[in-house]
Rosetta silent file (secondary structure, phi, psi, omega in degrees, C-alpha in Angstrom):
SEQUENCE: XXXXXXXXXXXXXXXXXXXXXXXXXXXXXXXXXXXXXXXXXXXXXXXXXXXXXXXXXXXXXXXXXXXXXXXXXXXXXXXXXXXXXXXXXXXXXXXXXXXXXXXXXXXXXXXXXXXXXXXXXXXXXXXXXXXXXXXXXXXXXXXXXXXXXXXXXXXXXXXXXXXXXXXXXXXXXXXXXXXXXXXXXXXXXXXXXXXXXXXXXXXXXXXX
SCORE:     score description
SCORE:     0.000 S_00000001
   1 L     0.000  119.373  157.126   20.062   -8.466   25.265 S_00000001
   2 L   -26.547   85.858  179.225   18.200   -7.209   21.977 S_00000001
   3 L   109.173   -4.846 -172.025   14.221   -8.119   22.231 S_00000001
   4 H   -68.420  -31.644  179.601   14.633   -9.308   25.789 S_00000001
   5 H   -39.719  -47.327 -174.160   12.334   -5.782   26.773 S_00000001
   6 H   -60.271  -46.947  178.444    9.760   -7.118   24.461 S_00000001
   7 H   -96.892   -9.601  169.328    9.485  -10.316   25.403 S_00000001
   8 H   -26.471  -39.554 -176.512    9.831   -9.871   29.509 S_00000001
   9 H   -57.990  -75.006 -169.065    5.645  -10.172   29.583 S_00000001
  10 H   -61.596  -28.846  149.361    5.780  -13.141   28.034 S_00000001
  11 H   -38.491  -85.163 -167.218    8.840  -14.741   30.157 S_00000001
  12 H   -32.849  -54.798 -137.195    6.832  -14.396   33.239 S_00000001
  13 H   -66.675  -61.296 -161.087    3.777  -15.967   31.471 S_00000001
  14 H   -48.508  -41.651 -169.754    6.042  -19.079   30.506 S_00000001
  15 H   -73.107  -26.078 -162.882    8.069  -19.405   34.053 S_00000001
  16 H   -92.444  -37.142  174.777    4.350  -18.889   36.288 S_00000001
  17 H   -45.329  -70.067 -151.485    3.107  -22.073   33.541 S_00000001
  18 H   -73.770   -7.891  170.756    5.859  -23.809   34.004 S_00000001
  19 H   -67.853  -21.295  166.816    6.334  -22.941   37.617 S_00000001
  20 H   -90.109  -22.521 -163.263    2.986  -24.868   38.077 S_00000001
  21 H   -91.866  -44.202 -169.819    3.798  -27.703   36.135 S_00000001
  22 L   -94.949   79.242  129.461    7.571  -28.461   38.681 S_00000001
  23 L   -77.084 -179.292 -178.394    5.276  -27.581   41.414 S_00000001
  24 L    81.256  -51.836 -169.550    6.705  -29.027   44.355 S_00000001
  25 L   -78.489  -55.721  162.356    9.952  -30.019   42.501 S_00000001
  26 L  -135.536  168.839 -177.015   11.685  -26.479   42.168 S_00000001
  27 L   -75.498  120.449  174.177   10.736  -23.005   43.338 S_00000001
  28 L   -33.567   -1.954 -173.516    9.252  -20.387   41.212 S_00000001
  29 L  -106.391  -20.071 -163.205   12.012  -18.471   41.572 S_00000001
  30 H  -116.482   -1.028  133.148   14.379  -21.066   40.407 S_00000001
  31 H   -69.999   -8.334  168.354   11.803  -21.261   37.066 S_00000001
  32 H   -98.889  -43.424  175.109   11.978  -18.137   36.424 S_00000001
  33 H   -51.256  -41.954 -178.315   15.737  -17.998   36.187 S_00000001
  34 H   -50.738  -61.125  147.943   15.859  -20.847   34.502 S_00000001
  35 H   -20.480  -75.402 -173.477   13.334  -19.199   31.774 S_00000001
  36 H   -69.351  -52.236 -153.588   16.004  -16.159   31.216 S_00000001
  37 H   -76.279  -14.676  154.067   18.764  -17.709   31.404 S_00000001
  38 H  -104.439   51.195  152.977   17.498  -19.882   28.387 S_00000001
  39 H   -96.831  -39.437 -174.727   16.112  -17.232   26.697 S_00000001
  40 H   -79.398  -34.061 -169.188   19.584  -15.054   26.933 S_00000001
  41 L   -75.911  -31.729 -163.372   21.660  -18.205   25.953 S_00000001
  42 H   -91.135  -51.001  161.338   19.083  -19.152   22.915 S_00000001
  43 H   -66.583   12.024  167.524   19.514  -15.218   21.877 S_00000001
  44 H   -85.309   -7.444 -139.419   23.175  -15.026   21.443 S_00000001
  45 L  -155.097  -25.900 -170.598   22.851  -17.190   18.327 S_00000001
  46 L   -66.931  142.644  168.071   18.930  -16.595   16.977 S_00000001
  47 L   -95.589  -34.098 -173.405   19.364  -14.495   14.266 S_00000001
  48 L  -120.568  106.699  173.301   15.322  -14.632   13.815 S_00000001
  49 L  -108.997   16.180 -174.166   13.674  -13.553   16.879 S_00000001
  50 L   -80.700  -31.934 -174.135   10.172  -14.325   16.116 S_00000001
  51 L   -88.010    2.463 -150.320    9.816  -17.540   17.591 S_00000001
  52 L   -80.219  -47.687 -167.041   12.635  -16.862   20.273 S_00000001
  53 L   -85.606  -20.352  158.433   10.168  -16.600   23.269 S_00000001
  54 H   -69.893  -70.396 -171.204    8.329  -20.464   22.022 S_00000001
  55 H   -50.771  -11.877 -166.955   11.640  -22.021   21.529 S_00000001
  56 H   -83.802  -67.119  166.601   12.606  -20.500   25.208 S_00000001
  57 H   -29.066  -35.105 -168.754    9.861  -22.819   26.636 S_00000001
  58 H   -91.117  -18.009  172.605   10.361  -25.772   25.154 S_00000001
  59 L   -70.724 -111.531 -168.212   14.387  -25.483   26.003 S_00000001
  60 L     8.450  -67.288 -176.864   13.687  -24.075   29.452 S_00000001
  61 H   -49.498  -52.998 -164.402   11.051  -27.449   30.041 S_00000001
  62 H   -58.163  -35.846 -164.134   13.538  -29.575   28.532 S_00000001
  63 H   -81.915  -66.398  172.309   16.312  -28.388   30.933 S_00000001
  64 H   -10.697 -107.352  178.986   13.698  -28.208   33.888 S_00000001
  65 H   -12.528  -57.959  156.639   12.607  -32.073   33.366 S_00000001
  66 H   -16.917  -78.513 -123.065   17.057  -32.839   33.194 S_00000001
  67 H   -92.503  -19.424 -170.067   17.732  -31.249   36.273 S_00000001
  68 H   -99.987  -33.101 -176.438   14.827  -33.168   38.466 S_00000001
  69 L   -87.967    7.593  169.400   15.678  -36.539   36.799 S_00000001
  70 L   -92.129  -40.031  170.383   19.414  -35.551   37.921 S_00000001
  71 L   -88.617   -8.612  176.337   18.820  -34.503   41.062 S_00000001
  72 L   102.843  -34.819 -151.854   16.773  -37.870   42.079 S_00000001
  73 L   -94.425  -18.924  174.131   13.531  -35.727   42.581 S_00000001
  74 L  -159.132   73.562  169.451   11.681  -36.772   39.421 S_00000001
  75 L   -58.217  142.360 -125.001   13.405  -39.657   37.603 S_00000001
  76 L  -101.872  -62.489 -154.470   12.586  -40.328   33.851 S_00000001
  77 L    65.279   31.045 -169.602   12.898  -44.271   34.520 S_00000001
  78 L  -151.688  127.154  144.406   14.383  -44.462   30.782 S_00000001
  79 L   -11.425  107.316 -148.349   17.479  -44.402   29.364 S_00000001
  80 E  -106.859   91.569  171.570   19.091  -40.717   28.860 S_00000001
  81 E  -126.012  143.177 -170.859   20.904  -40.207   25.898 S_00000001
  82 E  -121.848  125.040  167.570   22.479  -36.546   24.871 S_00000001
  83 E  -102.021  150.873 -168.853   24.076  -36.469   21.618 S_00000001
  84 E  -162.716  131.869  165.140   26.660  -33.023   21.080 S_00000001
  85 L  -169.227  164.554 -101.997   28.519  -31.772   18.434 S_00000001
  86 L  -100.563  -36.458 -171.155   29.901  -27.935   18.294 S_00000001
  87 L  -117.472   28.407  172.902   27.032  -26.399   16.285 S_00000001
  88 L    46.853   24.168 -147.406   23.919  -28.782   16.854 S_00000001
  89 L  -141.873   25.069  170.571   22.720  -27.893   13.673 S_00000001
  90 L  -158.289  -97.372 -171.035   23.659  -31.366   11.384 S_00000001
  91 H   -56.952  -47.560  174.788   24.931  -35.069   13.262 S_00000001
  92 H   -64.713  -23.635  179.400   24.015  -34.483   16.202 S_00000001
  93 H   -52.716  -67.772  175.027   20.398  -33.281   15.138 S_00000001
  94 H   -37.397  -59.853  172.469   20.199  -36.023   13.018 S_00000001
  95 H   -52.808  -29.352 -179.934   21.745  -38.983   15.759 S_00000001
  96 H   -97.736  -40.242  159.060   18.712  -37.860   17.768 S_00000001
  97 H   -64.342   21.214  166.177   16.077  -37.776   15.321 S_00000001
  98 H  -110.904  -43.036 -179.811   16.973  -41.400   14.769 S_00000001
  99 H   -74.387  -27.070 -178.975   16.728  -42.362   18.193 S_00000001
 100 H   -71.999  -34.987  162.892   13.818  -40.811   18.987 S_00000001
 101 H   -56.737  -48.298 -167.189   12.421  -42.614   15.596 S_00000001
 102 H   -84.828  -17.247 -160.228   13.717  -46.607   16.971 S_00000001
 103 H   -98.544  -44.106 -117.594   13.062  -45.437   20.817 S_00000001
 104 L    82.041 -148.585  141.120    9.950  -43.777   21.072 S_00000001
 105 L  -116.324   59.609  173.279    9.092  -42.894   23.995 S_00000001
 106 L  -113.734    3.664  169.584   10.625  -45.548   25.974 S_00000001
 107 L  -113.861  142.505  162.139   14.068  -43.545   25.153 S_00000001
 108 E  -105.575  138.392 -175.488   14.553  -39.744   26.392 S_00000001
 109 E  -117.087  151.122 -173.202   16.514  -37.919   23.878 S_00000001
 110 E  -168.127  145.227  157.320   18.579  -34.770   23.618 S_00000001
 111 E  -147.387  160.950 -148.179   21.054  -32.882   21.729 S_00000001
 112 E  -147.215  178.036  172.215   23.128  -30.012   22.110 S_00000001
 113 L  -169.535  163.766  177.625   26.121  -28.373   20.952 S_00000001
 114 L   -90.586   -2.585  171.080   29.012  -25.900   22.384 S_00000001
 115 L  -152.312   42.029 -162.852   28.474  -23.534   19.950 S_00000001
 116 L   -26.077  127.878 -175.196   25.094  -23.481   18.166 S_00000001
 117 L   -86.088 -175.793  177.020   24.547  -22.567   14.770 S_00000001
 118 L   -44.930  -82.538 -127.752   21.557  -20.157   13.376 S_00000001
 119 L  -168.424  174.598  171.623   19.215  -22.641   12.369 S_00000001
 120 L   -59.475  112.881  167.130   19.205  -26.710   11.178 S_00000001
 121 L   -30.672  112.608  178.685   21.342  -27.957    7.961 S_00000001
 122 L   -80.842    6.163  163.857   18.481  -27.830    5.152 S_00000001
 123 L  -108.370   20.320  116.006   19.931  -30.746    3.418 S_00000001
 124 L   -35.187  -68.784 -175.612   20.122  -32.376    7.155 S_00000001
 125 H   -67.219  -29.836 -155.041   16.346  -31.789    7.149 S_00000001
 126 H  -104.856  -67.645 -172.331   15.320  -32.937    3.636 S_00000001
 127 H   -41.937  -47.558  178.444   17.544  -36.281    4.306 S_00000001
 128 H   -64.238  -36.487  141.587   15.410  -36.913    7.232 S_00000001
 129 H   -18.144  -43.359 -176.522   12.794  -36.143    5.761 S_00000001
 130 L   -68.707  -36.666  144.385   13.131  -39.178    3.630 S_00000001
 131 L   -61.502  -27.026  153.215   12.679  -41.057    6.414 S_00000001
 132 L    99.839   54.096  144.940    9.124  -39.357    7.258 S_00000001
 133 L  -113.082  118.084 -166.086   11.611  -37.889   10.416 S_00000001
 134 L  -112.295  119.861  174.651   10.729  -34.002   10.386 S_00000001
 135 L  -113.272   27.808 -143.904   13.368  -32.376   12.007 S_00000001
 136 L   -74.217  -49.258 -170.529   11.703  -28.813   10.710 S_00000001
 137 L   -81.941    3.461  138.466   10.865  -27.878   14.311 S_00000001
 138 L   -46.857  149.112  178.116   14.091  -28.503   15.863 S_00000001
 139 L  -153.991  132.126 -171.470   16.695  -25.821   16.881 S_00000001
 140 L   -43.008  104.809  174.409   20.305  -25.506   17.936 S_00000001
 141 L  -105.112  143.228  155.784   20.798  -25.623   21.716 S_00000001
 142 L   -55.089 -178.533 -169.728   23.554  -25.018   23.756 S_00000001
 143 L  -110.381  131.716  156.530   25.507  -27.668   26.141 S_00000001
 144 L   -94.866 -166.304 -171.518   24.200  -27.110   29.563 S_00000001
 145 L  -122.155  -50.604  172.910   25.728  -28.765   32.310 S_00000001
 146 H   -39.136  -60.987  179.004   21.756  -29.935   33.493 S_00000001
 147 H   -96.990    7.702  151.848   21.669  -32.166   30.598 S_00000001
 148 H   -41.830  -67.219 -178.620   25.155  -33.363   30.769 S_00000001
 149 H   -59.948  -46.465  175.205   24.201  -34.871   34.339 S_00000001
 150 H   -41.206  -66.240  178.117   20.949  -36.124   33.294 S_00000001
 151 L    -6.439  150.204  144.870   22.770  -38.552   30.262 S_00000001
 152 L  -110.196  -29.695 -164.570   23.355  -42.267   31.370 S_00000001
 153 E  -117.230  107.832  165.613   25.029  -42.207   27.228 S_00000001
 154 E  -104.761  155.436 -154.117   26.789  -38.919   26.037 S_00000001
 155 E  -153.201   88.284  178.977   27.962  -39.304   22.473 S_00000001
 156 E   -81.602  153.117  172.777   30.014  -36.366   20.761 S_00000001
 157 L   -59.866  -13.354 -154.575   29.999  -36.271   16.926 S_00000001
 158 L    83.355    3.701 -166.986   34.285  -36.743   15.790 S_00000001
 159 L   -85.172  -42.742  176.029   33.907  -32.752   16.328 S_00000001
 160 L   144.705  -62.424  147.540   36.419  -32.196   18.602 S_00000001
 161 L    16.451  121.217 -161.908   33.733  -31.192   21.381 S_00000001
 162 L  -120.675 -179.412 -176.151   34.264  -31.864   24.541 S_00000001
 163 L  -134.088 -175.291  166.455   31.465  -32.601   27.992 S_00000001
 164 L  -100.943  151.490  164.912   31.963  -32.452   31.481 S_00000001
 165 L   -79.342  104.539  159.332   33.156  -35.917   33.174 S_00000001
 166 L   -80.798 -157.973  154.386   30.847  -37.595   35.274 S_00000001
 167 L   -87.859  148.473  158.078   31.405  -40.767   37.172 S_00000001
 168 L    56.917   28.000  161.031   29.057  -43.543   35.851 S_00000001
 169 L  -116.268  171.745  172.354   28.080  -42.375   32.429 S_00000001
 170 E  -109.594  147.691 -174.877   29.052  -43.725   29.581 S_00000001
 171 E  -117.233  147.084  174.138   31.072  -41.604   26.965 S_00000001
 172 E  -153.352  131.613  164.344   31.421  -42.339   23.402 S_00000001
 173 E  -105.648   87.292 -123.084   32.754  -40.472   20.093 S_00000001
 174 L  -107.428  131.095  131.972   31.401  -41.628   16.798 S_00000001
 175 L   -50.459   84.753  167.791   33.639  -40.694   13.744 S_00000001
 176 L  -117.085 -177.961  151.005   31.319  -38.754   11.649 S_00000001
 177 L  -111.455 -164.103 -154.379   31.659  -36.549    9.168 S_00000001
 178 L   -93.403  113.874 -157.170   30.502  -33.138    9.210 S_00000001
 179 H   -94.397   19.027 -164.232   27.421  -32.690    6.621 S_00000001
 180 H   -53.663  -44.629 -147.986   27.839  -28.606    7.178 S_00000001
 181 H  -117.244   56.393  176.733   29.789  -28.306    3.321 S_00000001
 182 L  -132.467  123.122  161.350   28.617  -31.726    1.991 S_00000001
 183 L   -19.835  172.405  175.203   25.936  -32.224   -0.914 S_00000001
 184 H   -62.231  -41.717  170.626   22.922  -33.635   -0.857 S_00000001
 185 H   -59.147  -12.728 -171.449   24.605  -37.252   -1.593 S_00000001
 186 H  -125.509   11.785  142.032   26.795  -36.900    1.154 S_00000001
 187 H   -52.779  -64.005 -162.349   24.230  -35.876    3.894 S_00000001
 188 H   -72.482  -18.448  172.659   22.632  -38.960    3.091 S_00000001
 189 H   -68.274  -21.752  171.576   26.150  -41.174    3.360 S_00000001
 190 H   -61.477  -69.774 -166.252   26.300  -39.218    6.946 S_00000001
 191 H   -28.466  -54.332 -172.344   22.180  -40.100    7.536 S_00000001
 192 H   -63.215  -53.175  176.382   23.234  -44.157    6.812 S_00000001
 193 H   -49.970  -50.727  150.495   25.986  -44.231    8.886 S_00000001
 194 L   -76.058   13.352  174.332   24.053  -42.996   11.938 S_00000001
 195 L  -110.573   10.082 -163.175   21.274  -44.841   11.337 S_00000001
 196 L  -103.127  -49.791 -174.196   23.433  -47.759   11.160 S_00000001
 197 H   -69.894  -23.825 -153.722   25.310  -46.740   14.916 S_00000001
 198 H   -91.754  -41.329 -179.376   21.879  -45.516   15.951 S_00000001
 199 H   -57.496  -19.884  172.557   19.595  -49.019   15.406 S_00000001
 200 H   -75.679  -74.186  173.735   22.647  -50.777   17.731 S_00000001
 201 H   -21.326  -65.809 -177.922   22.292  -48.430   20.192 S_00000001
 202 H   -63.374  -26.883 -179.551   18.321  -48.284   20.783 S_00000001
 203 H   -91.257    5.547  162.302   18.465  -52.375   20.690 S_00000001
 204 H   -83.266  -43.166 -171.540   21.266  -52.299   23.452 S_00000001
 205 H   -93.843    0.642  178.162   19.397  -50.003   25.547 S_00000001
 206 L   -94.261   23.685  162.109   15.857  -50.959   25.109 S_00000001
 207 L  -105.083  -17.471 -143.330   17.422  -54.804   25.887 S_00000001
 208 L   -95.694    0.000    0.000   18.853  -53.938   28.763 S_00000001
């Protein structure tokens, strides 16, 4: 993989951090894989490789933290919701920077996608934005199977996008549309519409 040479130094540094941070939980060995393989999955799609080895961390952690509240071994003790839709890079982005606005942190939030685009919709970001929700430092992730299990609520976009089935989650598919080739005006007619599905949602599961 193209820049992986470069950045190898800095892989170790992040998997021996974060290898301190799950001690106990998983083995340094199974943090360091974890590290490449979402550094090689986050580099099929970066186009822009400066930030490629920050963005690996913050995936990598994100996945980590899944996989222990999946496994039982370090449960969240909040609601799980994964939103996915095929390039992560407009509704779903959005559907999470809403929840993560109405939850806090009493919700953990995540989205994904099965085929990740380049970078964020910039008239995705400037609608949010309106809200004074900065999605600038967001980035297109892949669907892992780690935060697939983690979900209690998986939520696909209308894309077409499919999950794995678990037993005892709940699945739901919102009719959205897609704000990739849509104007500024019709970003924000997406933006309402989830922010309309998204305020039911955080007051079902922060009632519950």
């Amino acid at each position: 993989m193209p820049g992986l040479i470069n950045d190898d130094h800095v892989l170790h540094r992040i998997s021996a951090e974060l290898a301190g941070r799950f001690d106990g939980v998983f083995s340094p060995e199974m943090v360091d894989r974890y590290v490449f393989e979402s550094y090689t999955a986050l580099a099929r799609t970066a186009k822009i490789k400066t930030y490629l080895a920050s963005i690996t961390k913050h995936f990598a952690e994100d996945r980590l933290f899944a996989l222990a509240h999946a496994q039982g071994i370090r449960p969240s003790g909040k609601p799980e919701v994964l939103f996915v839709c095929v390039q992560n890079a407009g509704r779903s982005q959005m559907a999470a920077g809403l929840l993560r606005h109405y939850g806090g942190d009493r919700i953990n939030v995540r989205s994904a996608g099965s085929m990740p685009g380049e970078h964020l919709n910039a008239h995705v970001i400037d609608s949010m934005k309106e809200l004074g929700i900065e999605l600038g430092a967001e980035f297109p992730k892949p669907l892992t199977d780690d935060v697939v299990r983690a979900a209690d609520v998986v939520i696909t976009m209308g894309c077409g996008d499919t999950c794995p089935i678990y037993p005892g989650k709940r699945y739901e598919d919102w009719q959205v549309e897609d704000p990739a080739d849509l104007d500024p005006a019709g970003v924000q007619r997406v933006r309402n519409n989830l922010d309309d599905r998204i305020r039911r949602l955080a007051a079902e599961l922060l009632d519950q």
